[in-house]
Short mmCIF file of the C-alpha atoms (twelve columns), coordinates in Angstrom:
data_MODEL
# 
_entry.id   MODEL 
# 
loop_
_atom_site.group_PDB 
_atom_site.id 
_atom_site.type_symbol 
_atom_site.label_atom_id 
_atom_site.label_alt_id 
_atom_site.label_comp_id 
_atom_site.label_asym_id 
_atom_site.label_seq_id 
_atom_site.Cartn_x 
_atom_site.Cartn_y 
_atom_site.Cartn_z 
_atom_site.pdbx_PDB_model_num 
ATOM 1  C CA . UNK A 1  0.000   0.000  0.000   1 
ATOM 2  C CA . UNK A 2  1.842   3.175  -0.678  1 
ATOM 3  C CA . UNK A 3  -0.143  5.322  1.869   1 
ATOM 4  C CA . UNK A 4  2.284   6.949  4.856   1 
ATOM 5  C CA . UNK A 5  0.942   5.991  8.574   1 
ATOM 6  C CA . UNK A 6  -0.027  9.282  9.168   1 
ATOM 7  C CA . UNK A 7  -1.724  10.011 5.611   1 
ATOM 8  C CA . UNK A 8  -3.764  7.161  6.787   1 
ATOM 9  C CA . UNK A 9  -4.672  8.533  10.112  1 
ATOM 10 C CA . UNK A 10 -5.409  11.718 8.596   1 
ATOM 11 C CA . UNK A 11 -7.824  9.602  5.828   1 
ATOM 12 C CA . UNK A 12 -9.565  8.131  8.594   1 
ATOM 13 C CA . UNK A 13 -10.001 11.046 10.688  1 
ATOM 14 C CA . UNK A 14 -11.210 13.023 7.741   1 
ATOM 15 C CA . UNK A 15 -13.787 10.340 7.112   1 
ATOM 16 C CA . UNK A 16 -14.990 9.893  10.524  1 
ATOM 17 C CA . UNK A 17 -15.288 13.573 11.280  1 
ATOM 18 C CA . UNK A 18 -17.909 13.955 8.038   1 
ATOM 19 C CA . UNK A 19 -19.376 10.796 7.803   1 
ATOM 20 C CA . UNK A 20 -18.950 9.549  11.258  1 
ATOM 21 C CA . UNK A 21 -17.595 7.162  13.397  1 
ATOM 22 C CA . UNK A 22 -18.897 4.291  11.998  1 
ATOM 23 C CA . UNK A 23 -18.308 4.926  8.674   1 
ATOM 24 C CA . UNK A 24 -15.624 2.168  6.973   1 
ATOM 25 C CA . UNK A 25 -13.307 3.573  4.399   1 
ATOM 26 C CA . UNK A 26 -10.944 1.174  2.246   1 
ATOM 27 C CA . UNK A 27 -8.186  1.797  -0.286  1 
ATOM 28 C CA . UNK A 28 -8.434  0.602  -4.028  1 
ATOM 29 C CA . UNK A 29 -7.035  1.321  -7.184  1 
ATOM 30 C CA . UNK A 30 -3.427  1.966  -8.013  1 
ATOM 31 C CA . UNK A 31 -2.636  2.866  -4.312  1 
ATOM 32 C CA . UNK A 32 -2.878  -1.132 -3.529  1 
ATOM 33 C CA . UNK A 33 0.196   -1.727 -5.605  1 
ATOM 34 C CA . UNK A 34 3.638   -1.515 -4.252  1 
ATOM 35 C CA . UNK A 35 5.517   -1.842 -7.538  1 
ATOM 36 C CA . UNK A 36 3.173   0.918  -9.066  1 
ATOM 37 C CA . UNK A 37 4.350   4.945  -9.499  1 
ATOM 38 C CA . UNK A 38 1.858   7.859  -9.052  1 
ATOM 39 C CA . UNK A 39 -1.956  7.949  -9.433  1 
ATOM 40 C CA . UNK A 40 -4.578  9.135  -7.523  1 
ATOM 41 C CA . UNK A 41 -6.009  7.885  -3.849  1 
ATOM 42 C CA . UNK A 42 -9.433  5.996  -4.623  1 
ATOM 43 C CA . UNK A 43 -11.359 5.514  -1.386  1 
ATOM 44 C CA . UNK A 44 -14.446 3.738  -0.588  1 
ATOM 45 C CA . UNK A 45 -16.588 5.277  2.591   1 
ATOM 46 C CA . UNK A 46 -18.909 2.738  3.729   1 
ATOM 47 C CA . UNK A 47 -22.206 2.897  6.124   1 
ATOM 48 C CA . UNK A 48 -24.579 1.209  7.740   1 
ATOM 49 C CA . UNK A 49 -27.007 4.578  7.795   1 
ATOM 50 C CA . UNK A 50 -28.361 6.157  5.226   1 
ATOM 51 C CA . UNK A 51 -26.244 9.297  3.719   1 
ATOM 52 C CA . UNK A 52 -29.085 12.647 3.111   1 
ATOM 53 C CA . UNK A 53 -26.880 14.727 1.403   1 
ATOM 54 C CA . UNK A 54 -24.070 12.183 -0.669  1 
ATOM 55 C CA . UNK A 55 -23.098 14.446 -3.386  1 
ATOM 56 C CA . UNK A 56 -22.058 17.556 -0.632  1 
ATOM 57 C CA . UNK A 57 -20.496 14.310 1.486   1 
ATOM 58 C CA . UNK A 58 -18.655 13.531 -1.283  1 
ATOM 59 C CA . UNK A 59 -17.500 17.308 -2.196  1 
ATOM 60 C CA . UNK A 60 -16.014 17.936 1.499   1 
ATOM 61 C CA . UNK A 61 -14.049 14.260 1.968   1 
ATOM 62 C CA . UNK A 62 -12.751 14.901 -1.757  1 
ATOM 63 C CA . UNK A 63 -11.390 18.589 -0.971  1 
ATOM 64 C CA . UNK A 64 -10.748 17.674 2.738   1 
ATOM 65 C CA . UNK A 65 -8.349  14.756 1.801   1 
ATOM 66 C CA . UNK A 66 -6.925  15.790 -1.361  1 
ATOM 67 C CA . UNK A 67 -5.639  19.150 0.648   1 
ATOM 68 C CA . UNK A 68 -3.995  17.020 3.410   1 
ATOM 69 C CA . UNK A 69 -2.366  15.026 0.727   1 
ATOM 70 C CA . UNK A 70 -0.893  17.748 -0.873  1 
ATOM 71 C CA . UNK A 71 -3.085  18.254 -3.687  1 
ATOM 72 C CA . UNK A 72 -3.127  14.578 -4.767  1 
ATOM 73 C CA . UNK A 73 -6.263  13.744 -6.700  1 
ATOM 74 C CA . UNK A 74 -8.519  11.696 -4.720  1 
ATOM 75 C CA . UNK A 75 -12.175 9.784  -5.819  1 
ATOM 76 C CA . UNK A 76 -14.751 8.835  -3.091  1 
ATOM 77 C CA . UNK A 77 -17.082 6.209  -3.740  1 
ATOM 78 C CA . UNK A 78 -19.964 6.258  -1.141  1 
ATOM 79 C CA . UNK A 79 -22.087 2.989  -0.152  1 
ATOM 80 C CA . UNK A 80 -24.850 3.310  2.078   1 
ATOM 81 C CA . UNK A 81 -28.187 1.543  2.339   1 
ATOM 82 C CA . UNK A 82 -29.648 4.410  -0.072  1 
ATOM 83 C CA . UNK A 83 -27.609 4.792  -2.496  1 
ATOM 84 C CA . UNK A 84 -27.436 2.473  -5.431  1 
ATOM 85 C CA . UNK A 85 -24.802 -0.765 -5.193  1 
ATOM 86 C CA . UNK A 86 -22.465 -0.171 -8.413  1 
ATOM 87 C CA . UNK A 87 -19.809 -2.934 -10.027 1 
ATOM 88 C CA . UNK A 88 -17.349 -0.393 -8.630  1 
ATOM 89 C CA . UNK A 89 -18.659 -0.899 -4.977  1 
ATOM 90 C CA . UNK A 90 -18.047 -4.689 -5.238  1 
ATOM 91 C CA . UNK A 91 -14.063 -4.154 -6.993  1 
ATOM 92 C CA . UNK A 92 -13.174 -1.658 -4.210  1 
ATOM 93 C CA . UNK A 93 -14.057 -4.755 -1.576  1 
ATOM 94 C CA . UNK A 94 -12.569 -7.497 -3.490  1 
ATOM 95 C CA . UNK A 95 -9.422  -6.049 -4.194  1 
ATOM 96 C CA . UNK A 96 -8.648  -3.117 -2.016  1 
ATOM 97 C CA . UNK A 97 -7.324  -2.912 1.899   1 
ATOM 98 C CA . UNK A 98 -9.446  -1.264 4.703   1 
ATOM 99 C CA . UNK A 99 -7.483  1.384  6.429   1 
# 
């Protein structure tokens, strides 16, 4: 994973300060590879709860994260019981690491 410890802890604390406590968020994409170079940080923010506003959720973690990262581009994916399951939702699982 090439994420630093404290990129991490600022991910998580990012997520859990807008989308709660109990939200899950996992890395996919690119970022999973070791023996890859560059690209952006691809992060999927799961809960349990329904999200009422996903598209201003999504806004904040995106400009949130990507400003603690140094300007790094960064997609959100969002999965909560009201939002529609995508193929996307089911790759980020399969293949990526929860942080």
């Amino acid at each position: 994973m090439r994420l630093t410890e404290e990129q991490i802890a600022q991910i998580r604390q990012t997520v859990c300060e807008e989308a709660g406590s109990q939200s899950r968020v996992w890395l996919f994409g690119s970022r999973v590879d070791d023996t890859a170079r560059g690209g952006d940080v691809d992060l999927l923010v799961e809960q349990d709860t329904d999200i009422d506003q996903p598209v201003s959720l999504m806004a904040r973690l995106t400009v949130r994260i990507s400003r603690a990262m140094g300007g790094r581009k960064v997609d959100i994916v969002l999965s909560a019981p009201n939002l529609r399951e995508m193929p996307i939702h089911a790759s980020a699982r399969r293949e990526g690491i929860r942080l």
